[in-house]
Every structure is written in C-alpha cells, then in structure tokens.
N, C-alpha and C positions, 0 to 999 in steps of 0.2 A: 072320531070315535072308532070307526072302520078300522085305521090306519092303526091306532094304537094298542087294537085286538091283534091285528097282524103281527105288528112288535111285538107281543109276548109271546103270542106261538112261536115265533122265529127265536125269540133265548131260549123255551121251553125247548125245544127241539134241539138249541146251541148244547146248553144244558145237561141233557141227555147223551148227546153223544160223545160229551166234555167226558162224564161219567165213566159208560163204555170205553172210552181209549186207552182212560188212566189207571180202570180194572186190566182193559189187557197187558197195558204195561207191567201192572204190579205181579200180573203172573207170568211175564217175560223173565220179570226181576225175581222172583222167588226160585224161578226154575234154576237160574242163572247161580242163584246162593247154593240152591241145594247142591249142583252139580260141583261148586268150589267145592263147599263143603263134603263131599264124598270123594274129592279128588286128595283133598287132604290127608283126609281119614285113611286112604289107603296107600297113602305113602308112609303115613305112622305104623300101621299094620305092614309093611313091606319092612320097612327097617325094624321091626320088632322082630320080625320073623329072622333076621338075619342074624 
C-alpha cells in the first residue's frame, strides 16, 4: 500500500515536470517563429522599399 502511494507521487511529480518542460519548449518554439517571422517581413519591407 506504502509502496504504491510512493508510485504516484513519483508520476505525479513525473507529470508535472513533463508539463513544465514542454511549456518551456513551446515558448522556445514561438519565440523562435516570431523571430523568422519578423526576419521575413523585413526583408519584404527592404525589397519594397527599393
């Protein structure tokens, strides 16, 4: 019984940090779009200006 309360806290905690990681990723990843994204845009803006 002990043992098997242990095992959940242990996913619950897995779980959690699983969570946390794959948020920070996702905001590694967005930063990472936006930046294309604005690298783009100001190349269309550079050759329009020309």
């Amino acid at each position: 019984m002990g043992r098997w309360r242990m095992l959940r806290q242990v996913v619950r905690r897995r779980r959690r940090w699983l969570e946390s990681h794959s948020r920070r990723n996702m905001h590694i990843y967005t930063i990472r779009k936006l930046d294309i994204y604005r690298r783009r845009h100001s190349l269309l803006f550079s050759q329009w200006i020309e």
